[in-house]
N, C-alpha and C positions, 0 to 999 in steps of 0.2 A: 608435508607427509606426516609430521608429528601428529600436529593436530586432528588430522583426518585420519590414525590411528587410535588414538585417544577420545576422541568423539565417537568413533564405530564402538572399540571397547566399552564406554560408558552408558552412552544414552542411546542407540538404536537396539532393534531388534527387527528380522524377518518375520513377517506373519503365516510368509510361505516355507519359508523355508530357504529362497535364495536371496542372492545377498545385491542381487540389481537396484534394489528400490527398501530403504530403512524406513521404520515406521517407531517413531517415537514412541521411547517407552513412557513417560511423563509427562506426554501431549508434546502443545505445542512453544512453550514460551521460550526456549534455547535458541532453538532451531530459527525463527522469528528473528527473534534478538541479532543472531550471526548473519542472515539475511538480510537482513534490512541494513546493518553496516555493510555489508557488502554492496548493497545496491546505494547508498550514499557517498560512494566511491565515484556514483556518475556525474555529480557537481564536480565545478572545478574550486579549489579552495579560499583561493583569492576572491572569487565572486558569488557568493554564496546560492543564488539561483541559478545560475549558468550551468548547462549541462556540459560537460565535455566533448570536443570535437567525437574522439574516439569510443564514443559510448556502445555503437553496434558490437564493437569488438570487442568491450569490455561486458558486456552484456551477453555474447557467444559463450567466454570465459567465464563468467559466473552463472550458467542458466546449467554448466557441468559441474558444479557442487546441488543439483536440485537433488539424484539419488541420492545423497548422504546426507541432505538435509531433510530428504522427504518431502519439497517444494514441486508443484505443480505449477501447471499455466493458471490452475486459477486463484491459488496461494499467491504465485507470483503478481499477477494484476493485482492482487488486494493489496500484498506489502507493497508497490510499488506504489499505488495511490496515498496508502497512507505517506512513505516517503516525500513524495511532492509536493504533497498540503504538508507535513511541518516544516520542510525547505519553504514554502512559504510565506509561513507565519514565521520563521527565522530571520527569514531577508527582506523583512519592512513590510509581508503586505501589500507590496504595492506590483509585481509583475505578471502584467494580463498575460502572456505568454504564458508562465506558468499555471496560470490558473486555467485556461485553455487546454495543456496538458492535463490536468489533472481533470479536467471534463472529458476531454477523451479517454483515458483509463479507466473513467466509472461507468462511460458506457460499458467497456470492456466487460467490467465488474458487473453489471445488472445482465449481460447477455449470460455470464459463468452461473449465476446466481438462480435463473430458472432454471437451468441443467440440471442441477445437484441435488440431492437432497440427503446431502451429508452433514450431521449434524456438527458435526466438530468445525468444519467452516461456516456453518449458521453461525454456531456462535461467535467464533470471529469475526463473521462479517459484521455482525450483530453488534459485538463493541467497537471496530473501527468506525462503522457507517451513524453510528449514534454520536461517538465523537464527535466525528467530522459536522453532523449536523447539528448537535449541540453549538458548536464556534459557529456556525453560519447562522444561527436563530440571537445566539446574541447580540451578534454582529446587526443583525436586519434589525431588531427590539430596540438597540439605541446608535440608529442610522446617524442619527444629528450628531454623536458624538466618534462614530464610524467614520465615516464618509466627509473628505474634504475633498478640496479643488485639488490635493495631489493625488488622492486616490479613489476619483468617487469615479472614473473608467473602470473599477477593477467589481465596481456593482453586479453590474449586470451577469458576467464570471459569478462568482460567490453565489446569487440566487440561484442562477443554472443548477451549482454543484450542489445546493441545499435541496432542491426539488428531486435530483437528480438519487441522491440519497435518500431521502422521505422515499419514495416509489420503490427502491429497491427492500427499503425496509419494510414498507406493508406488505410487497409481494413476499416477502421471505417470511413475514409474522403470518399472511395469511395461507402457507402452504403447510 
């Protein structure tokens, strides 16, 4: 309650007027920030890609800070993707499960993506989705030094997500 007192007081504002839905007065890199550690709550600690059994339910509970963070369903698909790709690249690289997840999310992400045409998540989309495909083009550039007999299953994954992102990004450059 502190924090969610001191967060209203500082960094939100209504655009309307009431007080259901905050709207960042300094965009968005706070709000991001305390989200995205929020939603890295869903691994479990011990195992650094393991989602947690009780994820739904932790995920009920944290989708009721979206008005005071100003987080939507399609803020949320994007933090959550990014979340999963750097649990990823955290935990060796090497779990097709996760990487799986993380191609389902970006469908998610590419279906949010032609909906909007909001520029403040352009741009976000715009640096996460470049990221992410940044580390997949390197990845693919020096496959020989990428890909071994422990993780060369996690290929096929990583192109998906690489193509996957390219396509959302031209759609989005060229709208």
């Amino acid at each position: 309650q502190l924090l969610r007192s001191a967060v209203v007081a500082l960094a939100c504002r209504s655009s309307d007027g009431l007080l259901d839905c905050c709207h960042w007065a300094d965009g968005f890199p706070l709000n991001l920030c305390l989200y995205e550690k929020l939603l890295e709550a869903c691994f479990d600690v011990s195992y650094e890609s393991a989602i947690i059994e009780e994820v739904d339910e932790l995920m009920d509970l944290i989708k009721k800070t979206w008005p005071i963070l100003g987080i939507n369903q399609m803020l949320h698909n994007l933090c959550f993707s990014w979340v999963l790709f750097d649990r990823f690249i955290a935990s060796g690289q090497v779990d097709n499960e996760l990487l799986s997840t993380i191609d389902g999310q970006l469908e998610e992400v590419a279906k949010d993506a032609k909906t909007t045409k909001d520029p403040i998540y352009s741009k976000f989309l715009s640096a996460t989705l470049t990221s992410i495909l940044g580390w997949v083009e390197k990845r693919l550039l020096a496959y020989h030094d990428t890909f071994d007999s422990v993780n060369i299953s996690t290929m096929p994954n990583i192109v998906s997500i690489g193509i996957s992102s390219a396509k959302v990004l031209v759609e989005d450059i060229s709208n």
